[in-house]
N, C-alpha and C positions, 0 to 999 in steps of 0.2 A: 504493500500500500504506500510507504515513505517513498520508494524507487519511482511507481504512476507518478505520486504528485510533485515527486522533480520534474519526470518527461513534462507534467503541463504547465510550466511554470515557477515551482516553488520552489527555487534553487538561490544559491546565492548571486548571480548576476539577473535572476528575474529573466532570465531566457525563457521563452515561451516553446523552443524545441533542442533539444541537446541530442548528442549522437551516442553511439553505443558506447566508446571508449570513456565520456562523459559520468556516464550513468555507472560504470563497470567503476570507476573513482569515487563515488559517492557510496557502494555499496561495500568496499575494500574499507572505507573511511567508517563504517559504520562496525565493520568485523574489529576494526583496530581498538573501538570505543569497547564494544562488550569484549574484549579479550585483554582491556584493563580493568574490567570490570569481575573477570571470571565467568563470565556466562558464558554459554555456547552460542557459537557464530550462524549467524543466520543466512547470511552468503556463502555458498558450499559452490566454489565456480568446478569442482571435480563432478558432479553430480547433478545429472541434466534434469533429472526431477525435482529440483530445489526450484521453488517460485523464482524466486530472485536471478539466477542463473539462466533457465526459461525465458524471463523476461529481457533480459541482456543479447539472451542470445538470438533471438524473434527479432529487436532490433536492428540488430547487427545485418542479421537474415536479410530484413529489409530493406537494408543500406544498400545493399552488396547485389541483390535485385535491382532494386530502381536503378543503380547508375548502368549496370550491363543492360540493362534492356529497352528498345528504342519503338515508340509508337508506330502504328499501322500508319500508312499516308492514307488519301483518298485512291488512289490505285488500285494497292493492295487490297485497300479494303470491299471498292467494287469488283474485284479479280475475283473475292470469295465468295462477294456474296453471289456474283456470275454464278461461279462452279456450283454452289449450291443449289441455284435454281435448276441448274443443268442436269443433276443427281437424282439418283431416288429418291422419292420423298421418305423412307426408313432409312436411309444411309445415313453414315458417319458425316458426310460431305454435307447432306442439307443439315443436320443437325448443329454442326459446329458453325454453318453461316447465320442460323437462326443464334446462337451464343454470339456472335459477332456484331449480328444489328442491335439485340439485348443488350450488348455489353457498352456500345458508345452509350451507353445513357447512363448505365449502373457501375460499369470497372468492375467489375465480380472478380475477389479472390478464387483462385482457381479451385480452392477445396468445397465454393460453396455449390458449384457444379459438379464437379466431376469424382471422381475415385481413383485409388489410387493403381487398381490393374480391372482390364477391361470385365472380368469376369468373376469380380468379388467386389460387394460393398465395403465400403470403407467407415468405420463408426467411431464415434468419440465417448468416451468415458468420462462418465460425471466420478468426482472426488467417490460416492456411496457406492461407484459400482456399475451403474446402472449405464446400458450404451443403448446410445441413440444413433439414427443417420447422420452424418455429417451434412451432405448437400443436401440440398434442394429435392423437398417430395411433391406431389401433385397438389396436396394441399398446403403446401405454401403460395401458390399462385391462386389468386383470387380476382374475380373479374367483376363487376360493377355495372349498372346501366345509371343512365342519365340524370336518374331521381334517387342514386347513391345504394338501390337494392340489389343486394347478391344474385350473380347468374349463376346458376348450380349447375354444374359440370356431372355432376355424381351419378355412376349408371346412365351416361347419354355415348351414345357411337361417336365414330368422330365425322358421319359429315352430320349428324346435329352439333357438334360443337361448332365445326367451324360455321355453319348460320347462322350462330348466335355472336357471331362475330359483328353484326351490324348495329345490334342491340348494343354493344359496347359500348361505355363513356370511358370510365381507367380502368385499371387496375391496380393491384397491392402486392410487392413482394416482399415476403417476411424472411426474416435471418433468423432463427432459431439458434442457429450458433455461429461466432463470429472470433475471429480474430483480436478483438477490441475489447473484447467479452461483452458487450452492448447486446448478449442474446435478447430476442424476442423484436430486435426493432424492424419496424416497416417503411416503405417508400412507396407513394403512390406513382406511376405513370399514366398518359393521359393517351387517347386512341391518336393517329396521327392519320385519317382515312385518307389523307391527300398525297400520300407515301406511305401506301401500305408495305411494299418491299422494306420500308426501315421503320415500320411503326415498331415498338417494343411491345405493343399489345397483342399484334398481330404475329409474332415472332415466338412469343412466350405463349399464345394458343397454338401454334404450331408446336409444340415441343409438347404439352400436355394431350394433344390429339396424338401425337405418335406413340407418347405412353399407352394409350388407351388401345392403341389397334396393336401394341405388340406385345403390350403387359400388364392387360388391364385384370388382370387377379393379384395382382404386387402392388398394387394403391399408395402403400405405404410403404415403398422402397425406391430411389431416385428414380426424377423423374425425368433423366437426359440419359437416353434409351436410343439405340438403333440397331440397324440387324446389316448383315450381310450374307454372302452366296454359304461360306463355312460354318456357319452356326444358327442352328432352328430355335435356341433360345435368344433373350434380348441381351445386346450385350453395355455395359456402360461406358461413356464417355474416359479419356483419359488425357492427363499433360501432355502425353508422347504426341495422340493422336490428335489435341489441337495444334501442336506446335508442327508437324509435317504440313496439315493442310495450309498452313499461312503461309511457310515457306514453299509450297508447291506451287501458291499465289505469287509470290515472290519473284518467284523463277518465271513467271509466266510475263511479269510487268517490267521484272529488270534482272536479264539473265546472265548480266554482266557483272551483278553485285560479287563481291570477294567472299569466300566464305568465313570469313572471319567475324565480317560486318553482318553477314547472313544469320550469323549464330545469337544477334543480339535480337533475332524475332523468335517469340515464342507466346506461352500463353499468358504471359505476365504482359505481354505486348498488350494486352488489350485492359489492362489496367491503367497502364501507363497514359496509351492512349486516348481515354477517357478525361482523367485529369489534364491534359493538354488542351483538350477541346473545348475545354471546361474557363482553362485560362486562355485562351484565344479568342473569345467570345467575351472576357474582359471582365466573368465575376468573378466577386470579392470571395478573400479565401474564407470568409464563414460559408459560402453558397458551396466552393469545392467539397469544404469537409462535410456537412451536412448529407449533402447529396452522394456520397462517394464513401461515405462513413469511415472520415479521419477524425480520430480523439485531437492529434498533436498537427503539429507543424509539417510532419515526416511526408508531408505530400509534395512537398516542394521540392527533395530529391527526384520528383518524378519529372519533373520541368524542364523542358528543350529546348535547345538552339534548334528553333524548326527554320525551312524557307518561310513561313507563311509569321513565324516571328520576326523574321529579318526584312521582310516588306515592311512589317508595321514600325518597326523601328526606321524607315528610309519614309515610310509616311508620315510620320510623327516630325523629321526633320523636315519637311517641304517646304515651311516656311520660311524659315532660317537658312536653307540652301539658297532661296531666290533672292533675300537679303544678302547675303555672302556673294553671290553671283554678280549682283548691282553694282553691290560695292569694289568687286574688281575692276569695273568700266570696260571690260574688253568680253567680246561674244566668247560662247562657251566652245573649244576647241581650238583655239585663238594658237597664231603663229607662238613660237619662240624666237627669242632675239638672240639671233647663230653669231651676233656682230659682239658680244661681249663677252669680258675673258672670263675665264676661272681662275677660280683661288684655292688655296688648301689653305685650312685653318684648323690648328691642333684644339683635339676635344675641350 
């Protein structure tokens, strides 16, 4: 608890975000004090189950993410969601473009989707024992019409789901567990009918109709499903498997990139991503964290030198360029005077 409330401020410089190596000092600083005290130390950095340790190193985790991993452009990101539309509608391929258009709006850590191997759930363990899904079940997506009444999915096929598609005003997605520990909180999204290919309503009933046509006796087991030619059961989403189709995107939009630079696309991309768009569009970082569910500052690791930052920065100067221009008196691209000498003048 003492470690949070430095992350959000309560430290001695009044730093509203400190980095792991920060936090990892204050927690050392704390073992020093009970171990003149004789008590036992509550920072145990040998021991990954120790709160304090866990926390340090989550941080760290995320440090070390944000800076290797670099946002989708609009290319890539049309490339995918192409391929998607070009796919099965059960495949891996439409599934993870429906996660792509969902995801400019929400940044979803990768665990609240997906699992960690394609053919086993992945579950977290409360302190008492007790395990739950980790990601995203069908009843965390909830849909809404115009006068704020629930549209019930429950026992319906999926082409009456998708009809009910029109009925739609927003929707709610709930985090049952979260990274932040903020379990239980929701974000409403809103229909977008005039882009349906990137509405997130439209995208996230896409994902729960394919639940329904491949696994609809598993209700309450993730609800980011797809099938292919080898496997007659459902199989579930994975890192591996979003991070191929993006660079498969990649490859398709710029197949000259290195693979080096290649290697900074993956499913964290579209975290990243998300809080860029976020800051490009010019709101203030209460509206990023809010919407994106950052406790701390730590979103601003995620922040790029994009092209479309470096316009706005060359627009932002236009003024001041045509003053400066003025003020030299001579047209832009102006001869050199070849008739004057040089000089050398030491530093």
């Amino acid at each position: 608890m003492y470690l949070q409330s430095v992350r959000l401020g309560n430290n001695f410089y009044n730093k509203q975000s400190v980095r792991s190596g920060t936090l990892r000092g204050y927690a050392e600083a704390v073992n020093r004090l009970f171990s003149l005290r004789g008590m036992p130390l509550p920072y145990d950095p040998d021991n990954k189950c120790n709160d304090s340790t866990a926390a340090i190193s989550n941080l760290a985790d995320e440090e070390t993410i944000a800076l290797q991993r670099e946002p989708l452009t609009e290319e890539m990101a049309a490339e995918c969601i192409r391929s998607g539309k070009q796919a099965h509608q059960d495949s891996a391929e439409s599934l993870t473009a429906n996660i792509v258009c969902l995801a400019r709006y929400i940044g979803p850590r990768l665990s609240e989707y997906a699992q960690a191997q394609q053919k086993k759930i992945t579950y977290h363990t409360w302190g008492s024992g007790t395990k739950i899904v980790r990601s995203w079940i069908p009843q965390d997506f909830k849909f809404y019409d115009k006068n704020g009444d629930d549209i019930h999915l429950h026992r319906r096929s999926s082409d009456e789901i998708f009809n009910l598609y029109q009925t739609m005003h927003y929707m709610k997605i709930i985090w049952r567990i979260q990274k932040n520990r903020k379990n239980g909180q929701s974000i409403k999204l809103p229909v977008d009918k005039n882009h349906t290919d990137l509405c997130p309503v439209y995208n996230a009933l896409q994902i729960v109709m394919r639940k329904v046509r491949l696994d609809h006796q598993n209700m309450d087991t993730p609800v980011c499903v797809y099938a292919n030619r080898n496997s007659s059961s459902p199989l579930y989403l994975t890192g591996s498997k979003v991070k191929k189709f993006i660079q498969d995107a990649i490859d398709k939009v710029n197949p000259t990139m290195s693979d080096e630079d290649r290697q900074k696309y993956s499913a964290h991309s579209l975290r990243v991503w998300a809080c860029v768009l976020l800051d490009q569009a010019k709101k203030p970082p209460s509206f990023i964290k809010q919407r994106l569910r950052w406790q701390g500052d730590s979103y601003r690791l995620y922040l790029r030198d994009t092209l479309h930052q470096s316009h706005s920065h060359r627009d932002a100067l236009f003024a001041n360029t045509n003053e400066i221009i003025s003020a030299i008196g001579a047209p832009e691209g102006g001869t050199f005077d070849t008739s004057s000498n040089l000089h050398d003048e030491e530093d």
